[in-house]
DSSP file (Angstrom, degrees, kcal/mol; ACC not computed):
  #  RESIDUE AA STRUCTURE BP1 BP2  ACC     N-H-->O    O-->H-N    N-H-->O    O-->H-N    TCO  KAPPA ALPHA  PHI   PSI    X-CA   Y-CA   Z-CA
    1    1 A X              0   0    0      0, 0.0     2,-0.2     0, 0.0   113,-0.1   0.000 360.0 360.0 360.0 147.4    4.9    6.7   16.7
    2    2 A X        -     0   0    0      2,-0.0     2,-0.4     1,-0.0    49,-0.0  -0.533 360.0-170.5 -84.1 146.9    7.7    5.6   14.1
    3    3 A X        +     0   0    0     -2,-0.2    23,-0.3     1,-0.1     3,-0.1  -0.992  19.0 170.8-150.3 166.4    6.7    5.5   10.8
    4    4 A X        +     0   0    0     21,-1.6     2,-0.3    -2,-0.4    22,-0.2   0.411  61.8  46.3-148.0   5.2    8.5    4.0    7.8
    5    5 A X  E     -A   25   0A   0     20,-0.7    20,-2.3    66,-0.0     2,-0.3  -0.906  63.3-138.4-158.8 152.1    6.4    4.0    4.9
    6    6 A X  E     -     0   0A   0     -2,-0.3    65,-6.7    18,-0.2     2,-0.5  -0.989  26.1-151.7-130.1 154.4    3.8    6.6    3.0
    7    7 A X  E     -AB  22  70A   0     15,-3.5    15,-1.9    -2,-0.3     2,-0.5  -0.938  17.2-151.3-134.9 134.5    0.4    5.4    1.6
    8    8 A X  E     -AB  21  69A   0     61,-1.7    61,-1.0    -2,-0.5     2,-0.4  -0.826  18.4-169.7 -73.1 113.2   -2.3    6.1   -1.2
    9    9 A X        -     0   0    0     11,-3.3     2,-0.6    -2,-0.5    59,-0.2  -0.932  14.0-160.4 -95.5 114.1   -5.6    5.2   -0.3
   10   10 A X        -     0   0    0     -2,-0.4    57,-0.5     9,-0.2     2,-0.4  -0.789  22.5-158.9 -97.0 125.6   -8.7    5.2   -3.1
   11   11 A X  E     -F   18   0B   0      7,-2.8     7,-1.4    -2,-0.6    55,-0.1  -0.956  19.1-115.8-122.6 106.9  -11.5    5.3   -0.7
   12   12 A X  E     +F   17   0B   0     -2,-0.4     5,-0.3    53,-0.2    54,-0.1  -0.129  42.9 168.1 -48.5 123.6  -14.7    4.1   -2.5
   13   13 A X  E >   -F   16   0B   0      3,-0.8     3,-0.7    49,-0.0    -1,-0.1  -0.215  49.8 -79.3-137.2-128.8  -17.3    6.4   -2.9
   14   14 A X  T 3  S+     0   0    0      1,-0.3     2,-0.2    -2,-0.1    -2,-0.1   0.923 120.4  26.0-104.6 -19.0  -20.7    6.7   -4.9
   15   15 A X  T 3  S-     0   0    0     67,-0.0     2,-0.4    66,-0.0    -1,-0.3  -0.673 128.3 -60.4-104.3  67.3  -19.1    7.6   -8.3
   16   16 A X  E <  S-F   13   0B   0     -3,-0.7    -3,-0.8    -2,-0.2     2,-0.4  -0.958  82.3 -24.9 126.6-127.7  -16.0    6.4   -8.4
   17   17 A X  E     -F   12   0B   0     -2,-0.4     2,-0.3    -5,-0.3    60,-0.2  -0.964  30.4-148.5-177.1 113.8  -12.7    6.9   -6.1
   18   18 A X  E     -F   11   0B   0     -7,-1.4    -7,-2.8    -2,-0.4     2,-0.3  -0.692  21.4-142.6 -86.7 162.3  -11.1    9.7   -3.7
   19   19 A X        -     0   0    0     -2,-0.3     2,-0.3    -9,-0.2    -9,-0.2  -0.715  22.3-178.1-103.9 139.9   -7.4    9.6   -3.7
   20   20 A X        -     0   0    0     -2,-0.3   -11,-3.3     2,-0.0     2,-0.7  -0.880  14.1-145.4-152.1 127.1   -5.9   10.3    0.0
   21   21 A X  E     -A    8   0A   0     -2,-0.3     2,-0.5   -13,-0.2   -13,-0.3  -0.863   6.4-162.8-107.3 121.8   -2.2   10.6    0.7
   22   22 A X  E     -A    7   0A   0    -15,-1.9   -15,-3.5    -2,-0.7     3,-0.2  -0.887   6.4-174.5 -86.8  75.1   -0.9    9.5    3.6
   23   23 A X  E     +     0   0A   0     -2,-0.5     2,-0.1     1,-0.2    -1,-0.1   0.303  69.3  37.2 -54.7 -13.0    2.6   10.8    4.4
   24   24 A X  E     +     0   0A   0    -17,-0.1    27,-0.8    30,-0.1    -1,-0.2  -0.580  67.8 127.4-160.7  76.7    3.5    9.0    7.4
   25   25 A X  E     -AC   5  50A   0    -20,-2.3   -21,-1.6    -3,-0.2   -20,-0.7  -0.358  54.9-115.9-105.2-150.1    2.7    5.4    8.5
   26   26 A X  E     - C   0  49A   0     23,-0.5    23,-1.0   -23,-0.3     2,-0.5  -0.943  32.5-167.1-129.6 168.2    4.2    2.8    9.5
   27   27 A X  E     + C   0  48A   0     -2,-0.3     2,-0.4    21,-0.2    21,-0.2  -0.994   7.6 179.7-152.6 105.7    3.9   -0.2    6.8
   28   28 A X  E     - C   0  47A   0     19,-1.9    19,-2.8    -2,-0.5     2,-0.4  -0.988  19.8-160.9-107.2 143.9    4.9   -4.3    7.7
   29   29 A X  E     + C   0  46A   0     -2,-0.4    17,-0.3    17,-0.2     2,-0.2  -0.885  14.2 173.5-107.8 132.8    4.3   -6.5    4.7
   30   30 A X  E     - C   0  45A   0     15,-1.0    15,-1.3    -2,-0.4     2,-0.2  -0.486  23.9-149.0-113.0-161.6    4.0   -9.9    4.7
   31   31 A X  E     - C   0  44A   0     13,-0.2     2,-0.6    -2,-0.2    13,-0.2  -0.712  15.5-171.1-165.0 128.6    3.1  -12.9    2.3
   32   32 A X  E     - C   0  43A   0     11,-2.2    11,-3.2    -2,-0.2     2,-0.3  -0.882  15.4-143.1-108.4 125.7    1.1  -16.4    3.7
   33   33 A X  E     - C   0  42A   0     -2,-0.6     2,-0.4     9,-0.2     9,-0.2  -0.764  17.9-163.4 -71.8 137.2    0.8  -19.4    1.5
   34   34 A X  E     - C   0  41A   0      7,-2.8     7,-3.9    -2,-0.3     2,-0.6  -0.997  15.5-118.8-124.0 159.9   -2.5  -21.3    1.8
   35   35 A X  E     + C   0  40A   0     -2,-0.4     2,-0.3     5,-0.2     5,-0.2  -0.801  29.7 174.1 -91.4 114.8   -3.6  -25.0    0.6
   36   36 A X  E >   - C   0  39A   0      3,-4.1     3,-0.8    -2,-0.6    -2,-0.0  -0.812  47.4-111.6-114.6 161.3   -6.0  -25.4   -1.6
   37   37 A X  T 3  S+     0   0    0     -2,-0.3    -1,-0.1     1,-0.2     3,-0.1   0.957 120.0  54.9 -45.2 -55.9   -7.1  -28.8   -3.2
   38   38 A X  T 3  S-     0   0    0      1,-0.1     2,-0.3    -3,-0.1    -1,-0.2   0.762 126.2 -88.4 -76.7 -13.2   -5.7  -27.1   -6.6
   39   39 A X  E <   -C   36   0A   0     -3,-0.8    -3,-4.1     2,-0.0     2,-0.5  -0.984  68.8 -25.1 156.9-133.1   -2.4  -26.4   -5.2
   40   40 A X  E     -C   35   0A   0     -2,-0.3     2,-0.3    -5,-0.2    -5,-0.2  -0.899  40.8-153.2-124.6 148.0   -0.9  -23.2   -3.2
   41   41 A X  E     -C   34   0A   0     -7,-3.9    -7,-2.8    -2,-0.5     2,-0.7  -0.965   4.0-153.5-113.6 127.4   -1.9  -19.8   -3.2
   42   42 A X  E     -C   33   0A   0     -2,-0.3     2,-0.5    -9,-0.2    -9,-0.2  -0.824  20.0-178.4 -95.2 118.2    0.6  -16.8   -2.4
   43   43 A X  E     -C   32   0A   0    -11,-3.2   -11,-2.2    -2,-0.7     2,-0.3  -0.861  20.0-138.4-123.4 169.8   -1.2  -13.8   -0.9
   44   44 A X  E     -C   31   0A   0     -2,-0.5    79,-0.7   -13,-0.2     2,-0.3  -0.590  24.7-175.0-100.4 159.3    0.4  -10.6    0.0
   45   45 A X  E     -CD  30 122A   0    -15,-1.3   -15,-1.0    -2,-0.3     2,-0.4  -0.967  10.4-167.1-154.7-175.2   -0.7   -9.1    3.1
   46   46 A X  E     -CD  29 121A   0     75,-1.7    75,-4.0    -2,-0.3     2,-0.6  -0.837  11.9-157.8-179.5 119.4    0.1   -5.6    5.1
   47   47 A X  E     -CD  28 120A   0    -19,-2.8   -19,-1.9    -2,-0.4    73,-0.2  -0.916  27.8-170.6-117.5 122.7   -0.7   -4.5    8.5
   48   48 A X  E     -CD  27 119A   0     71,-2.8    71,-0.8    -2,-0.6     2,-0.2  -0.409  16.5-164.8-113.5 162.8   -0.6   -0.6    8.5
   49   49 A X  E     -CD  26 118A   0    -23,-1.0     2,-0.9    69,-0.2   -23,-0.5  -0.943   1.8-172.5-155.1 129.8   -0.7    2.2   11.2
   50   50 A X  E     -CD  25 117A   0     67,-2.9    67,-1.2    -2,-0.2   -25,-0.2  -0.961  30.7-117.3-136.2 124.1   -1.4    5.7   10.5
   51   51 A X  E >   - D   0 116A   0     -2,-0.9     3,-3.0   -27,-0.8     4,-0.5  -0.513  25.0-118.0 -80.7 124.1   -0.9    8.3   13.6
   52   52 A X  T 3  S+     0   0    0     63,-1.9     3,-0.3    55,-0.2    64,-0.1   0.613 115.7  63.3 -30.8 -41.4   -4.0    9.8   14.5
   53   53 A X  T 3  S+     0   0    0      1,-0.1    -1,-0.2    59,-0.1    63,-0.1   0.447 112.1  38.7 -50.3 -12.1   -1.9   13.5   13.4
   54   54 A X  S <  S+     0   0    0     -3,-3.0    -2,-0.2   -30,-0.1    -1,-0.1   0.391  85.3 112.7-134.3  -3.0   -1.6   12.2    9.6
   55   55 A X  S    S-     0   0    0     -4,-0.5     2,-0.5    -3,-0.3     3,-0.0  -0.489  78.7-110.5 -75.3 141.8   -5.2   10.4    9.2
   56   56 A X    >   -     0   0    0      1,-0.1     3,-2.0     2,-0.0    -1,-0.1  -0.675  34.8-109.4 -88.7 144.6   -7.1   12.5    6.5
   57   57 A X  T 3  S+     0   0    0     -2,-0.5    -1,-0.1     1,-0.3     0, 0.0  -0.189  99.5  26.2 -63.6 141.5   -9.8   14.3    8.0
   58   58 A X  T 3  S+     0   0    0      1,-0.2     2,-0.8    -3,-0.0    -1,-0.3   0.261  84.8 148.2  75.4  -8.9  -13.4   13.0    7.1
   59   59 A X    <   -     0   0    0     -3,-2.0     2,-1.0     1,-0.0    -1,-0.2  -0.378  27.5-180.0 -48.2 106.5  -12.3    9.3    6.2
   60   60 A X        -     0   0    0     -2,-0.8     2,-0.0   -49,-0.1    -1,-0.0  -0.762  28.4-138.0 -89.6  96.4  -14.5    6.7    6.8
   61   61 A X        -     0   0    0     -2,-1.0     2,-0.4     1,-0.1   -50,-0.0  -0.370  13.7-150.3 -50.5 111.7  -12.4    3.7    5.7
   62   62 A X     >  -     0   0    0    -50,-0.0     4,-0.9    -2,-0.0    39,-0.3  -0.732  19.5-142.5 -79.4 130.3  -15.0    1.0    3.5
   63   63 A X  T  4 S+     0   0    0     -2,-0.4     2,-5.8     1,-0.2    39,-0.2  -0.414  81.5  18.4 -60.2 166.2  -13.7   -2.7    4.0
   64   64 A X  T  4 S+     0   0    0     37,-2.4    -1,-0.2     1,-0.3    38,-0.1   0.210 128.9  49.9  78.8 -57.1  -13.8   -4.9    1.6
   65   65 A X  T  4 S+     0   0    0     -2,-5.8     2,-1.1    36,-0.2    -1,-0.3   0.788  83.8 106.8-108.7 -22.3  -14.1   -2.0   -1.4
   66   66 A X     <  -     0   0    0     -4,-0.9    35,-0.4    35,-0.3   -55,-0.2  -0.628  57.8-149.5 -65.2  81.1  -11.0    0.5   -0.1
   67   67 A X        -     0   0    0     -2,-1.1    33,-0.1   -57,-0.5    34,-0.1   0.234  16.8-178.7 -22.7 157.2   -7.5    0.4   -2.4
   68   68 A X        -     0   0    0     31,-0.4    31,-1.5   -59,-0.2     2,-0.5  -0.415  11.2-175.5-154.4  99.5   -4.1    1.0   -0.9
   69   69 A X  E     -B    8   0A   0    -61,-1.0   -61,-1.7    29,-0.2     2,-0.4  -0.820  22.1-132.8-110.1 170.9   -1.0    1.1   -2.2
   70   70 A X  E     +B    7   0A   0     -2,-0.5     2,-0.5    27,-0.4   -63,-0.3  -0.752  69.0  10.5-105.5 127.6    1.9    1.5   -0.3
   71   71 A X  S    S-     0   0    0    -65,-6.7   -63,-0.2    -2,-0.4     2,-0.1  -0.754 111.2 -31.0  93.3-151.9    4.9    4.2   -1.3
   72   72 A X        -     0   0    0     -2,-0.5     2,-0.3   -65,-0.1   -64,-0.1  -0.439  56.6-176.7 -90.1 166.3    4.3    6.7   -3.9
   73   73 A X        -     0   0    0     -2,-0.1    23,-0.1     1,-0.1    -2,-0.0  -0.681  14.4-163.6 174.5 113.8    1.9    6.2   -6.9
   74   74 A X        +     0   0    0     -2,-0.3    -1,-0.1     2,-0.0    -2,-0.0   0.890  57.3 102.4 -76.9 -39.6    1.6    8.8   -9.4
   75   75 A X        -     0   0    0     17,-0.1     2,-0.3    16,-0.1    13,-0.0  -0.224  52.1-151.8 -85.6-178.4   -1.7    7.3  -11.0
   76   76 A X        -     0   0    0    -57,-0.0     2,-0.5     2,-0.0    16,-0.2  -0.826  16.8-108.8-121.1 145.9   -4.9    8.3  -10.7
   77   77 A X        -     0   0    0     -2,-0.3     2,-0.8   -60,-0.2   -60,-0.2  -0.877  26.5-150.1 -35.0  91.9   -8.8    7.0  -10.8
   78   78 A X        -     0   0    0     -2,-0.5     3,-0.4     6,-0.2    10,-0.2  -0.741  16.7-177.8 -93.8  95.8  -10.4    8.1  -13.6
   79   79 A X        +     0   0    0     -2,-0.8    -1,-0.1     1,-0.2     3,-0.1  -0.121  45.2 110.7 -74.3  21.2  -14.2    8.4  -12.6
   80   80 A X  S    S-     0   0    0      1,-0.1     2,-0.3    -2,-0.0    -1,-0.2   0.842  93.8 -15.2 -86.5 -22.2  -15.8    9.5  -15.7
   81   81 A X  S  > S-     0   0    0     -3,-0.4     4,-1.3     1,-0.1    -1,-0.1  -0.893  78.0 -93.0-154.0-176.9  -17.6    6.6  -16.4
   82   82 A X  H  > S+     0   0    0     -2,-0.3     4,-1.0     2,-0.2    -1,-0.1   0.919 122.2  50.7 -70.5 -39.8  -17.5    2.3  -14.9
   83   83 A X  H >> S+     0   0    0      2,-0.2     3,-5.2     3,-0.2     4,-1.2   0.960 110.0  44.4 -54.4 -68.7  -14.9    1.3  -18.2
   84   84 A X  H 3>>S+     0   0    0      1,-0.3     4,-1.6     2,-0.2     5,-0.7   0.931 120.5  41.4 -60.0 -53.8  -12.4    4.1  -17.6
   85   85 A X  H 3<5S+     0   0    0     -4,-1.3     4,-0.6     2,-0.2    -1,-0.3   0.838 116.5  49.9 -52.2  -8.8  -12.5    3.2  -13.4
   86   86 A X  H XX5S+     0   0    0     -3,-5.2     3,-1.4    -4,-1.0     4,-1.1   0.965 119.6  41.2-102.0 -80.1  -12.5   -0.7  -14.5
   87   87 A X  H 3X5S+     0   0    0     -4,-1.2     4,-1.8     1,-0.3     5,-0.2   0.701 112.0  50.2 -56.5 -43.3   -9.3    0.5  -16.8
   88   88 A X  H 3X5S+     0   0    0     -4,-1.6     4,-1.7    -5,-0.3    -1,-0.3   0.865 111.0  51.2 -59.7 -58.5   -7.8    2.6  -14.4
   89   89 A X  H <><S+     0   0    0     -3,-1.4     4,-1.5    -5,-0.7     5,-0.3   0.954 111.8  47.6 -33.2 -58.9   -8.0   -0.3  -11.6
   90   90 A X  H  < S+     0   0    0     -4,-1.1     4,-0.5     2,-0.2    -2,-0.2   0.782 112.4  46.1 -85.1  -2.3   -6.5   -2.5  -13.7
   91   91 A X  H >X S+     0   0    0     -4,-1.8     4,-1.0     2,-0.2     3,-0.9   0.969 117.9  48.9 -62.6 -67.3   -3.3    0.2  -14.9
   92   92 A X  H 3< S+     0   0    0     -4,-1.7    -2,-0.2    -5,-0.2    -1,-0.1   0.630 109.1  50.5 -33.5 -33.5   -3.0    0.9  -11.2
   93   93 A X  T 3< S+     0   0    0     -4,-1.5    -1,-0.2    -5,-0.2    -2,-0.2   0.462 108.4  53.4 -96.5 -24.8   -2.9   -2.8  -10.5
   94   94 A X  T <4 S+     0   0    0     -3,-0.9    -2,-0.2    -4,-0.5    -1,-0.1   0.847 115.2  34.8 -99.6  -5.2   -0.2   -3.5  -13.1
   95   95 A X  S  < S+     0   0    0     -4,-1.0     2,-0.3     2,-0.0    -1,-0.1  -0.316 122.7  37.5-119.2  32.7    2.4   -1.0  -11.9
   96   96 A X  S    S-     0   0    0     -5,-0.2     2,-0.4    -3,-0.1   -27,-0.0  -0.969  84.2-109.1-167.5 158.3    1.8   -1.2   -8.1
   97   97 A X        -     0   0    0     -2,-0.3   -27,-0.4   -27,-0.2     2,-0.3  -0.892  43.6-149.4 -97.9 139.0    0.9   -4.1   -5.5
   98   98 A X        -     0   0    0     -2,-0.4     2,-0.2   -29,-0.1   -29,-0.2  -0.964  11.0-160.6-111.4 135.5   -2.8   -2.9   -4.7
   99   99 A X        -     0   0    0    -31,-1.5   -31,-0.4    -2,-0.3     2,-0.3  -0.599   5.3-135.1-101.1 146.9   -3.6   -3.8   -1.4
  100  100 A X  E     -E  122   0A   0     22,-2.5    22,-1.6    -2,-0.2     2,-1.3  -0.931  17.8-120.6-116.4 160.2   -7.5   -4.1    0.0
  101  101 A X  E     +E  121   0A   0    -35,-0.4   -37,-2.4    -2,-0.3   -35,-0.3  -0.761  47.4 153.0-111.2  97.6   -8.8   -2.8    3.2
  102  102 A X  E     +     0   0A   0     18,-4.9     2,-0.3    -2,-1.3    -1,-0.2   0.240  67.5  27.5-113.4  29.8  -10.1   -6.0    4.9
  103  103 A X  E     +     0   0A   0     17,-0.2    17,-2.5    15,-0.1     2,-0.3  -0.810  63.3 173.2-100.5 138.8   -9.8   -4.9    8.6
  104  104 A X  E     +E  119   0A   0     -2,-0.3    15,-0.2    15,-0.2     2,-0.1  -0.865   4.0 177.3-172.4 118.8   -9.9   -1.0   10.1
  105  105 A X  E     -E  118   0A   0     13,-0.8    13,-0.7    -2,-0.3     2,-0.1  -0.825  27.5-134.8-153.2 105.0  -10.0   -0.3   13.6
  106  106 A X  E     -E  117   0A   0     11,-0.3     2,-1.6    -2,-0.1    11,-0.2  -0.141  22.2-175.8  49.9  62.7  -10.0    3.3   15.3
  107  107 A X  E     +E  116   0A   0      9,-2.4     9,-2.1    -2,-0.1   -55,-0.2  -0.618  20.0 154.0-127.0 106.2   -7.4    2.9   18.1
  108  108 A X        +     0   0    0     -2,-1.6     2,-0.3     7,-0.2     7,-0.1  -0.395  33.7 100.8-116.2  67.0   -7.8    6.4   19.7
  109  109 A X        +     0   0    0      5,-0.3     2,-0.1    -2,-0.2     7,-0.0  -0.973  57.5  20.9-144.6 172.6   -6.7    5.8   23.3
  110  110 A X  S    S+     0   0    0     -2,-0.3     4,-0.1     5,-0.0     5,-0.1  -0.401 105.8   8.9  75.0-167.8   -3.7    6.4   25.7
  111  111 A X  S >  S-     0   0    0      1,-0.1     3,-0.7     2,-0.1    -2,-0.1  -0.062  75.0-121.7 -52.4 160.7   -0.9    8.9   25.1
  112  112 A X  G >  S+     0   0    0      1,-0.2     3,-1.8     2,-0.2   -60,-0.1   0.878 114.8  50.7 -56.3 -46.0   -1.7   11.4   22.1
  113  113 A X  G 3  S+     0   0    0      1,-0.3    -1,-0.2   -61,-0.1    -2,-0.1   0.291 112.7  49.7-100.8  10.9    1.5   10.4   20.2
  114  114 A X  G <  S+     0   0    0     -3,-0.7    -5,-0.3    -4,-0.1    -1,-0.3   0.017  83.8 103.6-120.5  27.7    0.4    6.4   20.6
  115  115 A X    <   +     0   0    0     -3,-1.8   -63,-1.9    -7,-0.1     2,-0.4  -0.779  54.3 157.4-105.0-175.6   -3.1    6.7   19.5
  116  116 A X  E     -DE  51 107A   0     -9,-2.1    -9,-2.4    -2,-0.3     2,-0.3  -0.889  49.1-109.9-172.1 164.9   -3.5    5.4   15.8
  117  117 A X  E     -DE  50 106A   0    -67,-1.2   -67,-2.9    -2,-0.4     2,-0.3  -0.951  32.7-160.0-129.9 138.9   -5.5    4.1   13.1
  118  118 A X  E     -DE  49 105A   0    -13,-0.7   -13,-0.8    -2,-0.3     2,-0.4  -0.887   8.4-173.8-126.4 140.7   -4.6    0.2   12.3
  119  119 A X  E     -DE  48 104A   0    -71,-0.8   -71,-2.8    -2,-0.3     2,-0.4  -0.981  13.1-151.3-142.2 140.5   -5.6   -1.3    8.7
  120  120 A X  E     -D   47   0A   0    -17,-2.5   -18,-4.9    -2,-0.4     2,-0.5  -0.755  25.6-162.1-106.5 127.9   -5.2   -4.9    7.9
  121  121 A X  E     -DE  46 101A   0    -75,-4.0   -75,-1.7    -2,-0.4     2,-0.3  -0.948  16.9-166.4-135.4 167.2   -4.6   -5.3    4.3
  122  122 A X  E      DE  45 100A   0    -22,-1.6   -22,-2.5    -2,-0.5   -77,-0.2  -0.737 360.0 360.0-112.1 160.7   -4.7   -7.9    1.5
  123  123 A X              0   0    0    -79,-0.7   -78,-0.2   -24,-0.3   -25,-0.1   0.090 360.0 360.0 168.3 360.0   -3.5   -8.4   -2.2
């Protein structure tokens, strides 16, 4: 499978956030206007693929609560307490597009070197 992109995922868990890096997906980005009464909204969006050889072992991908950004990213989640992860969110979120994990779907059939992990993301 081609891959073109690397990704950080903070994969929510019951105090805080794991870090997992992801060396080899493949990464398309998009960005969709919608119309709202109060005017237009730009959202970012990202449909991701991560070969079944480069998914980290023991992720269960949460929707909805699962981080990603896309590239490199030197910081970190700081889990000592709710502030410092609230502060830490929002560092992370001002020197990277953070992406969220709103679709994740398993696609472990066919040849070995086409099966895959697909995540739909948002920001």
């Amino acid at each position: 499978m081609f891959t073109n992109n690397s990704l950080v995922i903070f994969h929510k868990v019951d105090n805080g956030y794991e870090r997992y890096d992801v060396d080899h997906a493949f990464v398309n980005e998009s960005e969709n206007t919608a119309i709202i009464k109060s005017g237009n909204i730009l959202k970012k969006g990202s449909y991701s693929l991560i070969p079944k050889e480069f998914y980290p072992d023991g992720l269960e991908i949460k929707k909805n609560t699962d981080l990603v950004v896309v590239g490199t990213c030197n910081l970190a989640i700081d889990n000592t307490d709710d502030k410092s992860i609230i502060d830490s969110i929002k560092a992370l979120k001002a020197a990277h597009t953070v992406y969220t994990v709103t679709g994740y779907a398993p696609k472990l059939y066919g040849s070995e070197n086409m099966q895959h992990y697909e995540l739909t993301l948002e920001g």
